[in-house]
GUSEFI-633105 format. One record per residue (C-alpha): x, y, z; residue in one letter. Coordinates in nm, 3 decimals. Layout:
// residues N
       xx       yy       zz  res
        X        Y        Z    A
...
// end
This chain:
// residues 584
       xx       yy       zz  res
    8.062   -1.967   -4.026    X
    7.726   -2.061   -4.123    X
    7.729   -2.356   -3.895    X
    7.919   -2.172   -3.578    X
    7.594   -1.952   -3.609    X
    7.340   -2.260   -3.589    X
    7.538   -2.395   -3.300    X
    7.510   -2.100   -3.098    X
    7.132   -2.012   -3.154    X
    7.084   -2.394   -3.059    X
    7.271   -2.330   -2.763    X
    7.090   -2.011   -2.662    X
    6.762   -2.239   -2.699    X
    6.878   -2.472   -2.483    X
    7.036   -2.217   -2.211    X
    6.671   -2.067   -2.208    X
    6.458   -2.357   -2.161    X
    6.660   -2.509   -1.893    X
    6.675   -2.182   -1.703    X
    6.327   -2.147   -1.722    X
    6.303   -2.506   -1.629    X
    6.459   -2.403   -1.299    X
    6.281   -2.085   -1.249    X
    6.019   -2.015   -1.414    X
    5.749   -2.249   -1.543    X
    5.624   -2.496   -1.298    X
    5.588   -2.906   -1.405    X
    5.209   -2.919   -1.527    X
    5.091   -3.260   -1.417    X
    4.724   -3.408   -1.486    X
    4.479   -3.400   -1.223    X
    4.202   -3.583   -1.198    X
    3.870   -3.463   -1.199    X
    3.739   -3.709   -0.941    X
    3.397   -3.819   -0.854    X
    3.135   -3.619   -0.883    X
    2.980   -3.569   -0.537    X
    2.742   -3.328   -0.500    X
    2.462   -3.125   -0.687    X
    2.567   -2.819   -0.865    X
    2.489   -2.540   -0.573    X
    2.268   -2.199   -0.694    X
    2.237   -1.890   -0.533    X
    2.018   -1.576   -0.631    X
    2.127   -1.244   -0.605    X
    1.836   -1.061   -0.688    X
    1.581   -1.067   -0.656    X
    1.573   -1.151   -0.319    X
    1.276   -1.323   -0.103    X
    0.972   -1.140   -0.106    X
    1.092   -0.847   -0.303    X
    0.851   -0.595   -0.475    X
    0.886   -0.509   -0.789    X
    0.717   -0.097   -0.794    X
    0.652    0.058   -1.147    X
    0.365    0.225   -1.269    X
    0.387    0.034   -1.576    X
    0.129   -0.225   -1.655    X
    0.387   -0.446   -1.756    X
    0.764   -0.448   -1.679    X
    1.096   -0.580   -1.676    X
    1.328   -0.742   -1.399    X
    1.705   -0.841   -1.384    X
    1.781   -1.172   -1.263    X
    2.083   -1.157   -1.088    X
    2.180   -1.596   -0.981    X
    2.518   -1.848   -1.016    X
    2.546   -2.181   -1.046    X
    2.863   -2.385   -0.927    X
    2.932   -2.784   -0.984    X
    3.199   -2.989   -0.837    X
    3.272   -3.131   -1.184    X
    3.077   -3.002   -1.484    X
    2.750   -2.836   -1.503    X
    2.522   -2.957   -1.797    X
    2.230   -2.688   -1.814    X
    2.086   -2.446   -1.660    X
    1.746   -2.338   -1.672    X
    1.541   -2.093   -1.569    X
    1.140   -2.031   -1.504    X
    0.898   -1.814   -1.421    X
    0.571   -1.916   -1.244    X
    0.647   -2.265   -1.388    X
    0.689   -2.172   -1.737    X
    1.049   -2.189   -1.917    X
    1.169   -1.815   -2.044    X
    1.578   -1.905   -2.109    X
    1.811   -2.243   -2.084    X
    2.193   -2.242   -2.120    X
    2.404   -2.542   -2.221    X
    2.741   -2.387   -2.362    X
    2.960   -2.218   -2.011    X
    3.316   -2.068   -2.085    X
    3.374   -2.211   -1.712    X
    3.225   -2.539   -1.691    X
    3.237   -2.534   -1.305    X
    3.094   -2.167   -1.222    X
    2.832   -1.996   -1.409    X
    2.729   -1.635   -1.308    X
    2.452   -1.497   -1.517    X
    2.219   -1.145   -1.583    X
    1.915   -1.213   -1.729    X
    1.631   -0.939   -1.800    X
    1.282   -1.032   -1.824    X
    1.013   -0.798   -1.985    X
    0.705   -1.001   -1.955    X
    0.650   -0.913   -1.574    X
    0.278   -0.875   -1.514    X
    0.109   -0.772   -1.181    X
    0.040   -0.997   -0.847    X
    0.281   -1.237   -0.745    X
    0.541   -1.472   -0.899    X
    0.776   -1.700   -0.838    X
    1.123   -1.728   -1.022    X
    1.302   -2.034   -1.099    X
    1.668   -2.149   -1.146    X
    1.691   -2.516   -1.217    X
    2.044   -2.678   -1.279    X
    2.168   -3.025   -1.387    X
    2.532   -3.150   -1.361    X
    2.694   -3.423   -1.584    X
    2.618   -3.721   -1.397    X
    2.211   -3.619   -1.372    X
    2.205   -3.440   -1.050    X
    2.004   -3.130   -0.991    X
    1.909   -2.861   -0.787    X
    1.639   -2.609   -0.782    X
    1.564   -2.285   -0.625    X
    1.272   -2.101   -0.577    X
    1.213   -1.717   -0.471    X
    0.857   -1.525   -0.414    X
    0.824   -1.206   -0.589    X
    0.572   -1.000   -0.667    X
    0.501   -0.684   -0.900    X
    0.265   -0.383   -0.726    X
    0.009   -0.252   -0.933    X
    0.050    0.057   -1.115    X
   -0.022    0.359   -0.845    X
   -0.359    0.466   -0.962    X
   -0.506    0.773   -0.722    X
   -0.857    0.749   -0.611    X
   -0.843    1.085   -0.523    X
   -0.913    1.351   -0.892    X
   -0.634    1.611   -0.848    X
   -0.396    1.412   -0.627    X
   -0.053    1.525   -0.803    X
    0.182    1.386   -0.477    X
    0.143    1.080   -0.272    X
    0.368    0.941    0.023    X
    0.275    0.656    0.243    X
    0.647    0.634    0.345    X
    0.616    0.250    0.356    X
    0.997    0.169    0.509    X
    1.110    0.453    0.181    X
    1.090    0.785    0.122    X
    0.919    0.757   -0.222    X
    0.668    0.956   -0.364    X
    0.390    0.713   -0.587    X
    0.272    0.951   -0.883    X
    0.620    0.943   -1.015    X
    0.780    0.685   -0.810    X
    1.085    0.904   -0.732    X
    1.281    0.928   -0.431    X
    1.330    1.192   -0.151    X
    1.640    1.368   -0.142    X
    1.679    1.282    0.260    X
    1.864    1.514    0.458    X
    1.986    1.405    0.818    X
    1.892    1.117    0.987    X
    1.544    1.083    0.948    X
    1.372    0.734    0.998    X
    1.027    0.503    1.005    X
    0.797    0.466    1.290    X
    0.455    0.297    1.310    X
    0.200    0.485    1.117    X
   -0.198    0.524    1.133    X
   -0.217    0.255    0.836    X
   -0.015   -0.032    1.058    X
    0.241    0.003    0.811    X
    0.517    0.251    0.871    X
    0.541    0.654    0.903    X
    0.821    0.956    0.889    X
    1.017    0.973    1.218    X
    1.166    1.295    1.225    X
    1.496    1.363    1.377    X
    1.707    1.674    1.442    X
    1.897    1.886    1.191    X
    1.653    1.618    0.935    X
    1.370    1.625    0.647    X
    1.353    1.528    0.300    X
    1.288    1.760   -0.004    X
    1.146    1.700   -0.364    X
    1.188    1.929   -0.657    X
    0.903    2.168   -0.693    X
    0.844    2.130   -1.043    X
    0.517    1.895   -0.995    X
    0.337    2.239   -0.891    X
    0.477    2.433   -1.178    X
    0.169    2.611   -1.372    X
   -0.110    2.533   -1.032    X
   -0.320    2.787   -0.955    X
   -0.477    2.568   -0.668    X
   -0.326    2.344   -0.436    X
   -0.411    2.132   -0.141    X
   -0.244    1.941    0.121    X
   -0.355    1.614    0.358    X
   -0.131    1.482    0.583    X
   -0.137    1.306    0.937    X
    0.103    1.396    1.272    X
    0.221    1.284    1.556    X
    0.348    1.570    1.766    X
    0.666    1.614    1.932    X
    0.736    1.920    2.106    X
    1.043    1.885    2.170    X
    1.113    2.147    1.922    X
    0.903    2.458    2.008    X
    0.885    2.487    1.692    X
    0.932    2.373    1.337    X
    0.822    2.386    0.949    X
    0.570    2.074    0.869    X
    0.545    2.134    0.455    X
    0.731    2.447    0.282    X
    0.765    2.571   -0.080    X
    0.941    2.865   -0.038    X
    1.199    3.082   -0.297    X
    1.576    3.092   -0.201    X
    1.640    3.403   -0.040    X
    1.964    3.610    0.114    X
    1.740    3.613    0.480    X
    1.631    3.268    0.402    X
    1.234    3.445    0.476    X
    1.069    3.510    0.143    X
    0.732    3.458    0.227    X
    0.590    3.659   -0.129    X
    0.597    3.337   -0.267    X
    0.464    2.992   -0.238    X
    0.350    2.840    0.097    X
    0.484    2.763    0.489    X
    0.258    2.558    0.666    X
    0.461    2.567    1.032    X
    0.375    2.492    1.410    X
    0.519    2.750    1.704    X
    0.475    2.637    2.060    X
    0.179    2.813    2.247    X
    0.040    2.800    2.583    X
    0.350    2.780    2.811    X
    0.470    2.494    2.561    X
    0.127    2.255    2.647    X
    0.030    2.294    2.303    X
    0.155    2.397    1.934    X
    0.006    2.620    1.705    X
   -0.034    2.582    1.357    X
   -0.029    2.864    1.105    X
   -0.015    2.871    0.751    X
    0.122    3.198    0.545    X
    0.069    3.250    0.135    X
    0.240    3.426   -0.080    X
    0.063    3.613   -0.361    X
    0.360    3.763   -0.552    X
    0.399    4.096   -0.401    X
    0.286    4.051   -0.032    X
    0.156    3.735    0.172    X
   -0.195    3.629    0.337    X
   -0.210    3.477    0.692    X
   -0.426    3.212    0.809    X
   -0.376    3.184    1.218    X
   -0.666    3.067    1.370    X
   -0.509    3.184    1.695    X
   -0.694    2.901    1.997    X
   -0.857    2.690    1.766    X
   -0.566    2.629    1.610    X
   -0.367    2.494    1.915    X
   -0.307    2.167    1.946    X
   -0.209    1.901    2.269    X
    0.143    1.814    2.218    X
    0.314    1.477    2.350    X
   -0.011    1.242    2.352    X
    0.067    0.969    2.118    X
   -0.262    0.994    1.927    X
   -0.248    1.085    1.547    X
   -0.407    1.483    1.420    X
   -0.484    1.520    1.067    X
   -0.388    1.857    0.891    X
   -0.477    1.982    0.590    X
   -0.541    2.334    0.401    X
   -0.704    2.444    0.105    X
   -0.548    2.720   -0.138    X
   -0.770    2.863   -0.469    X
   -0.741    3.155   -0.602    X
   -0.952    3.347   -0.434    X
   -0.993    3.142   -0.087    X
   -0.738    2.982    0.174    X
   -0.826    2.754    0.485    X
   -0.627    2.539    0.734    X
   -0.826    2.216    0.898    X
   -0.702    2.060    1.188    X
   -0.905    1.705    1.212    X
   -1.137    1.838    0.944    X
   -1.270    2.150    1.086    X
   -1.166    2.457    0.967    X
   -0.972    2.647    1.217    X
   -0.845    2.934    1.022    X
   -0.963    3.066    0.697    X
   -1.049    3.401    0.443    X
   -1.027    3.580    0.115    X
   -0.701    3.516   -0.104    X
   -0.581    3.653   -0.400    X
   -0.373    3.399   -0.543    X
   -0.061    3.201   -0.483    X
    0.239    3.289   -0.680    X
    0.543    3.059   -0.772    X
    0.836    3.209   -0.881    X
    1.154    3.080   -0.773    X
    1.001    2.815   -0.556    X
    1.206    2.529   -0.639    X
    1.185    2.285   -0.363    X
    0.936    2.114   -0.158    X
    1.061    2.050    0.181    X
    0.905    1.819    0.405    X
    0.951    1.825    0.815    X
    1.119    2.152    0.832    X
    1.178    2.446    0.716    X
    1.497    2.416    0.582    X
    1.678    2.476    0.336    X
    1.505    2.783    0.174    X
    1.250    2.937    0.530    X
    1.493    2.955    0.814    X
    1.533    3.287    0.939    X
    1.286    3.235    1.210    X
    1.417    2.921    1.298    X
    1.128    2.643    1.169    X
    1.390    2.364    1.157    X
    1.317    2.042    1.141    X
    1.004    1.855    1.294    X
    1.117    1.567    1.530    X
    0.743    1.450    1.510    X
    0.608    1.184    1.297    X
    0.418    1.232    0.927    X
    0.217    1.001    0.800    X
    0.031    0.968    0.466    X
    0.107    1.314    0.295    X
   -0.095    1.396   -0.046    X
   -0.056    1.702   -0.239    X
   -0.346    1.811   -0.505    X
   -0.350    2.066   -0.795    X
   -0.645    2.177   -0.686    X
   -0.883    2.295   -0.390    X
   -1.043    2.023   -0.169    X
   -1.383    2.078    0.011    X
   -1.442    2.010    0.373    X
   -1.614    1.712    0.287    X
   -1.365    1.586    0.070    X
   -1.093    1.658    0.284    X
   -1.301    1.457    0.602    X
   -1.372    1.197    0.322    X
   -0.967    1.148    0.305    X
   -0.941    1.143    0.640    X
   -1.211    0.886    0.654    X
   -1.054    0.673    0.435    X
   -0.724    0.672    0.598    X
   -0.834    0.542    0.948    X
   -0.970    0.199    0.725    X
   -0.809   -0.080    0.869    X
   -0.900   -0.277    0.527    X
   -0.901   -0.178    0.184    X
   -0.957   -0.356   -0.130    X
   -1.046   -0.153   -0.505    X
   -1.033   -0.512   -0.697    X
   -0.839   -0.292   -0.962    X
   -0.688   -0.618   -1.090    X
   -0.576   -0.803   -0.794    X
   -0.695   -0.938   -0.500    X
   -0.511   -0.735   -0.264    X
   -0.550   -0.567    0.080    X
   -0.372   -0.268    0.013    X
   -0.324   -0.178    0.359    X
   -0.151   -0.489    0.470    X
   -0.045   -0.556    0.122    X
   -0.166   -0.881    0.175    X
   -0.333   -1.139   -0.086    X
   -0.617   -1.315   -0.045    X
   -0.635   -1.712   -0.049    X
   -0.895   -1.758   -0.382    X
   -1.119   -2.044   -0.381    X
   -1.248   -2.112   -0.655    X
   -1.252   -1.928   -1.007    X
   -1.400   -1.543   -0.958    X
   -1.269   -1.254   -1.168    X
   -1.310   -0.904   -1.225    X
   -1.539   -0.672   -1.446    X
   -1.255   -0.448   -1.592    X
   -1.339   -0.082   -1.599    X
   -1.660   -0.151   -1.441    X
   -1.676   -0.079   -1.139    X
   -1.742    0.240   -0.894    X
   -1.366    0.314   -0.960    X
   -1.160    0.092   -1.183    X
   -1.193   -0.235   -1.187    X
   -1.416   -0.443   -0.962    X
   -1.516   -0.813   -0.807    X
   -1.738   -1.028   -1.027    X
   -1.831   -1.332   -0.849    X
   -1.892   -1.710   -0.961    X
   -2.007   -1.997   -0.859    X
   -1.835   -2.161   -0.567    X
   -1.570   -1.905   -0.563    X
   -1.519   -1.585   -0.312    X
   -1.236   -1.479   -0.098    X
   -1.036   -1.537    0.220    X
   -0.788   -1.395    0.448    X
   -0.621   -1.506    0.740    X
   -0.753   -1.272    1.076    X
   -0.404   -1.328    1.212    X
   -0.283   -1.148    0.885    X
   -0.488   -0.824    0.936    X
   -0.596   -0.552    1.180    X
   -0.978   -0.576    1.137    X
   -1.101   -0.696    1.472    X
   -1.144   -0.431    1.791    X
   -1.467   -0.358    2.002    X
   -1.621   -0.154    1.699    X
   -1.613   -0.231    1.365    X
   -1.759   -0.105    1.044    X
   -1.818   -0.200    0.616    X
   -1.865   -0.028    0.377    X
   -1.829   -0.146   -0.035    X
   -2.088   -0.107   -0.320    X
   -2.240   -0.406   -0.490    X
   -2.393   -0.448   -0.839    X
   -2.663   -0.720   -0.721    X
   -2.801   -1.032   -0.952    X
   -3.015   -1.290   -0.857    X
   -2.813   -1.575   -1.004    X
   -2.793   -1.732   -0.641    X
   -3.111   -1.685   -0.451    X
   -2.932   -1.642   -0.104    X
   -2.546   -1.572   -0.054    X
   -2.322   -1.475    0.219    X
   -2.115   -1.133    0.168    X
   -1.914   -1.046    0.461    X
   -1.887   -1.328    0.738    X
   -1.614   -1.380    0.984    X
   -1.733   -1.631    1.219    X
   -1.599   -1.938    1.409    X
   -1.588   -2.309    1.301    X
   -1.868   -2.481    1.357    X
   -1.665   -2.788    1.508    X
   -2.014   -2.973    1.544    X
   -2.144   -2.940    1.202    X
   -1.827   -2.928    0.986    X
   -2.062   -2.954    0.658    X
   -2.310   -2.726    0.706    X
   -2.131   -2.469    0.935    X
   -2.367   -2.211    1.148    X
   -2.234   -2.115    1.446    X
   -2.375   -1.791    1.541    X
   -2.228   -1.687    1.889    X
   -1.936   -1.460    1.772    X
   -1.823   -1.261    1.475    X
   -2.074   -1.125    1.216    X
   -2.257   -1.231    0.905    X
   -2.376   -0.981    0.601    X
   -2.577   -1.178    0.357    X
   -2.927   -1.180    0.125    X
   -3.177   -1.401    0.104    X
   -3.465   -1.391   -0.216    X
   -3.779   -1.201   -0.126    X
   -4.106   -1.128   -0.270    X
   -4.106   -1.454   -0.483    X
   -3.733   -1.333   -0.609    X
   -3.836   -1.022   -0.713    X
   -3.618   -0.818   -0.444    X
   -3.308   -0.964   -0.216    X
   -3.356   -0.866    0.197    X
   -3.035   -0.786    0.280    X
   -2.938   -0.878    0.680    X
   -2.652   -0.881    0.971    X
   -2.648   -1.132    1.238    X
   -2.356   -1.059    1.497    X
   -2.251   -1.290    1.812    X
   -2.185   -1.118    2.131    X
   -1.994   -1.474    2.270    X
   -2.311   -1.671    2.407    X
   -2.571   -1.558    2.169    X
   -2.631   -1.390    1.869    X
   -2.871   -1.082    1.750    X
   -3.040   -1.004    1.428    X
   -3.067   -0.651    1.194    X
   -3.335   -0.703    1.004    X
   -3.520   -0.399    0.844    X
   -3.765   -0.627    0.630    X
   -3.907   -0.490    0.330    X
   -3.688   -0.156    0.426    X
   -3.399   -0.383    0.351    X
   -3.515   -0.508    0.017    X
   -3.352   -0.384   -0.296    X
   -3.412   -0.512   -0.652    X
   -3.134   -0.733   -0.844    X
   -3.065   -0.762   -1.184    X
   -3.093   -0.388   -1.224    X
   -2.700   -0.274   -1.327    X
   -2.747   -0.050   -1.058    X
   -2.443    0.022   -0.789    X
   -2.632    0.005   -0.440    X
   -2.358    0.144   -0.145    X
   -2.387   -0.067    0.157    X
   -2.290   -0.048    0.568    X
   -2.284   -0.199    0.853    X
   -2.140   -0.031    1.167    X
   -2.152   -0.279    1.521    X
   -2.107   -0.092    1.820    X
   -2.058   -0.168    2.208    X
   -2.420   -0.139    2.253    X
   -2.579   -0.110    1.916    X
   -2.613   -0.215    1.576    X
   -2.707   -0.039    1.212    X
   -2.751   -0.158    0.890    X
   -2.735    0.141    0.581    X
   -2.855    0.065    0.249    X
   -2.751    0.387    0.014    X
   -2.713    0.568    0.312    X
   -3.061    0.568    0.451    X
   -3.061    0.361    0.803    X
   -3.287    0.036    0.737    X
   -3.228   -0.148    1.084    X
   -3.129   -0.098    1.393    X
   -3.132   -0.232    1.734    X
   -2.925   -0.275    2.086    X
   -2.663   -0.506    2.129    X
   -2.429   -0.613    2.379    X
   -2.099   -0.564    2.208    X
   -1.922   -0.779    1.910    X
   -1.726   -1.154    2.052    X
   -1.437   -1.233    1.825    X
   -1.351   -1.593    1.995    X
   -1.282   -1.822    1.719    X
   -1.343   -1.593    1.415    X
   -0.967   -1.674    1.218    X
   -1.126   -1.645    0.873    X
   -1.287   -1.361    0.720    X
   -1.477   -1.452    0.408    X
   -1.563   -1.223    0.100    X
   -1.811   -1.251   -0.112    X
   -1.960   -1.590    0.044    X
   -2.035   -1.719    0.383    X
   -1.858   -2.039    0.307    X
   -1.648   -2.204    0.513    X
   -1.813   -2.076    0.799    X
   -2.152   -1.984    0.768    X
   -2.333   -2.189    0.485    X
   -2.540   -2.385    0.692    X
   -2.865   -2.250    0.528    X
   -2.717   -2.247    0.176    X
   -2.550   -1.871    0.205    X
   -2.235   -1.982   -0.020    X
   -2.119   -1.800   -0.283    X
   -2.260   -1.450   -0.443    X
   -2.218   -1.425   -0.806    X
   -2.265   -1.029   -0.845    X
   -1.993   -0.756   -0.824    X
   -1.785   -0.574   -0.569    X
   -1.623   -0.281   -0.547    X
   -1.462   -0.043   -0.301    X
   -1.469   -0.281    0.032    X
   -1.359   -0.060    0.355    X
   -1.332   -0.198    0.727    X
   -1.288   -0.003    0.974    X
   -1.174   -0.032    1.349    X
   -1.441    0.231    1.454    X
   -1.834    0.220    1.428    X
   -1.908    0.501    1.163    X
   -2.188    0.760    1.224    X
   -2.417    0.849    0.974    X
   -2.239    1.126    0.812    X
   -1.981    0.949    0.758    X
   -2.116    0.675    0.595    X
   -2.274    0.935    0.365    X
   -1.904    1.069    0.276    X
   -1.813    0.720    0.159    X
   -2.155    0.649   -0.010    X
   -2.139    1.030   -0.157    X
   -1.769    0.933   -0.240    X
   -1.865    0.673   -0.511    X
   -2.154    0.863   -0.711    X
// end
């Protein structure tokens, strides 16, 4: 019986194999792996080319996202950052594809470049490179500043590096900066918890606009409570346009709620505002608690007595409209354009308020807080040389210190810095460790003297030369009007004493038909002038006239730097005494 049993299992066996044979399992045969023909092939995921890495931490982390794939076999893979090994891999569960995460906590600010190096078994490689770079933290320059947008292609705000919760269909248009604005769009706005003003007994809002009148009217910047009419205005703030004048203009009114009633600041006329012209108007108001005023391109158009804003329920911060909590009265959304919106926890001053505005027509912008970066353009300079930066001592942060044969360059074809006017402005902390140096030059090649360059005819030169047996540096601007060239020399009202660990505030300001020369805001030259020539001038140099204007020795300046504005627009004397007043 025993033996019937066997027979049949064995059977069974047999029976199974052979069906599965037929059905089931295919013939595995050995296939060769074949010659190995190419390189193994990498792609990166992320980051991608050019990316920007925004944190407000000094230091931070980034996931590199890549694959590598071989024909045959890959052997290692390695990866780098700015040319230094951080991780290798030898062992891969698939020796053919090999798709990796790797996090990175080391990431410092300026620019980098990440690396993915692979080798296959028979010795080939392949490498690829991709440009990042990490923003400095968002430091404000202005005290009290609690809210920032520059709406730079996102809707973020910098203090807190959030995002906007966007309603609609909003978009970006070109803003006042060159970089991008708000476009606003119908039935569209973006909105931001209100919590940031929780506990302010002040606040303060900047902004710029583009108007669009195609709604007659609309809510710019609302904190208002929820409320069954959707018209609470007991409570926080509506800052809203209405169309005036037949519809040739808008008005702008702003209404305050103290808790138990509201205050109304309608400056009626002065208030009103050309609609449809393309040009940029900067708003702003002022709230304390006893005080309220709205500016319309820093003058005050509308102001009084206040008792105090009040809060409660105020839960959102709604931007372009109205919507969603103050829309009985139907201030929808703006179809304008908003551009460089700051909030502050406190009240702002006319002159700090036309100080802001100041500061946001600059065409050029560099605070040396740790890079050297145009934060307009977001553009790096080229460095020659080896300068570096005196940390926490500057006007504000950080600043420039110069060295020997070093100083800064950027490409004109990279920035927005040359019109028919054009103004400086930046503080220096002078030594006399050079006794002549250029400071601002952007001039032409001198084609004819390519060592000792000095062609005068276009562009402009800033520089100082000893005086007074070294005792005192004359500080002087030469500017080329495209045949000849014309000198700003105040002489001995132009002197100013190095070596003293002073901060002196300099500016220049070239007009169509004349020329000045500031020195802590007092005028020391000026003179007529037939208007600035920019043919030729490709290179703007910082902090030395070399490589174009060092014909006389005017290379390098080894003292410090802070604060460097250029603007598109020759400044008047006030308002080089809101950017010298700015710094003290």
């Amino acid at each position: 019986m025993k033996t019937l049993k066997l027979i049949f299992a064995s059977l069974l066996v047999l029976s199974f194999f052979n069906a599965c044979d037929q059905q089931y399992i295919d013939d595995i045969s050995k296939v060769e792996p074949g010659e190995d023909e190419s390189a193994p092939e990498i792609t990166v995921n992320f980051p991608p080319e050019g990316y920007e890495l925004q944190t407000n931490d000094a230091v931070a982390s980034i996931t590199f996202d890549f694959e590598v794939r071989d024909d045959i076999e890959i052997a290692s893979v390695s990866l780098e950052l700015d040319g230094v090994e951080i991780a290798s891999f030898t062992d891969f569960k698939d020796y053919r594809v090999f798709m990796e995460e790797y996090t990175y906590d080391e990431v410092t600010t300026g620019s980098h470049v990440f690396t993915v190096k692979a080798t296959d078994l028979e010795g080939k490689t392949s490498e690829v490179n991709i440009n990042f770079k990490k923003s400095p933290p968002y430091v404000s320059e202005y005290e009290g500043e609690i809210f920032y947008m520059p709406f730079n292609n996102e809707y973020r705000e910098m203090n807190s590096l959030s995002l906007a919760t966007v309603v609609g269909n909003p978009g970006f248009a070109e803003g006042i900066l060159g970089g991008t604005a708000y476009q606003g769009a119908t039935d569209s706005y973006l909105t931001f918890p209100a919590s940031v003003l929780e506990g302010a007994t002040a606040v303060s809002a900047s902004f710029w606009l583009k108007i669009d009148a195609s709604a007659d009217r609309a809510g710019i910047l609302v904190v208002s409570p929820p409320a069954d009419n959707n018209n609470d205005r007991t409570k926080g703030f509506r800052l809203f346009r209405e169309s005036s004048n037949d519809g040739a203009t808008q008005r702008f009114k702003l209404n305050v709620g103290t808790g138990d009633s509201e205050s109304w600041f309608d400056g009626g006329t002065a208030a009103d505002v050309e609609v449809n012209t393309g040009d940029w108007v900067h708003l702003a108001f002022s709230i304390s608690e006893t005080y309220a005023a709205l500016y319309i391109n820093g003058e005050i158009v509308a102001d009084g007595a206040f008792d105090g804003i009040d809060w409660t329920g105020c839960d959102v911060i709604s931007i372009m409209s109205g919507a969603p909590n103050w829309t009985e009265w139907n201030h929808l959304s703006d179809v304008g354009q908003m551009d460089e919106l700051r909030i502050f926890n406190k009240a702002l001053t006319q002159d700090e308020i036309k100080t802001i505005m100041l500061k946001d027509e600059a065409s050029f912008y560099m605070d040396f807080d740790g890079d050297y970066q145009d934060a307009i353009s977001g553009i790096d300079a080229t460095v020659v040389g080896s300068p570096s930066f005196e940390y926490g001592g500057g006007i504000s942060g950080d600043a420039y210190k110069g060295a020997a044969d070093s100083y800064l360059t950027f490409s004109a074809e990279d920035l927005n810095i040359q019109s028919d006017e054009f103004s400086a402005s930046f503080w220096l902390n002078i030594n006399d460790a050079a006794e002549r140096a250029g400071i601002l030059v952007m001039g032409p090649e001198d084609a004819d003297s390519p060592d000792a360059q000095n062609d005068r005819t276009s562009g402009f030169r800033f520089f100082r030369e000893a005086t007074n047996d070294g005792a005192t540096q004359r500080f002087k601007l030469n500017v080329g009007n495209g045949t000849a060239d014309s000198w700003f020399d105040g002489g001995e009202a132009a002197d100013v004493t190095p070596n003293t660990g002073e901060w002196v505030h300099f500016a220049f300001v070239i007009g169509n038909s004349e020329a000045r020369v500031f020195i802590n805001g007092t005028e020391v030259s000026r003179g007529v002038f037939d208007g600035i020539d920019w043919t030729g001038c490709d290179l703007l140099s910082i902090m030395s006239g070399s490589p174009r204007f060092n014909g006389w020795g005017h290379t390098s300046d080894q003292s410090l730097m802070d604060e460097l504005y250029l603007f598109p627009q020759a400044l008047t004397e006030d308002e080089v005494a809101l950017l010298m007043n700015d710094g003290l």
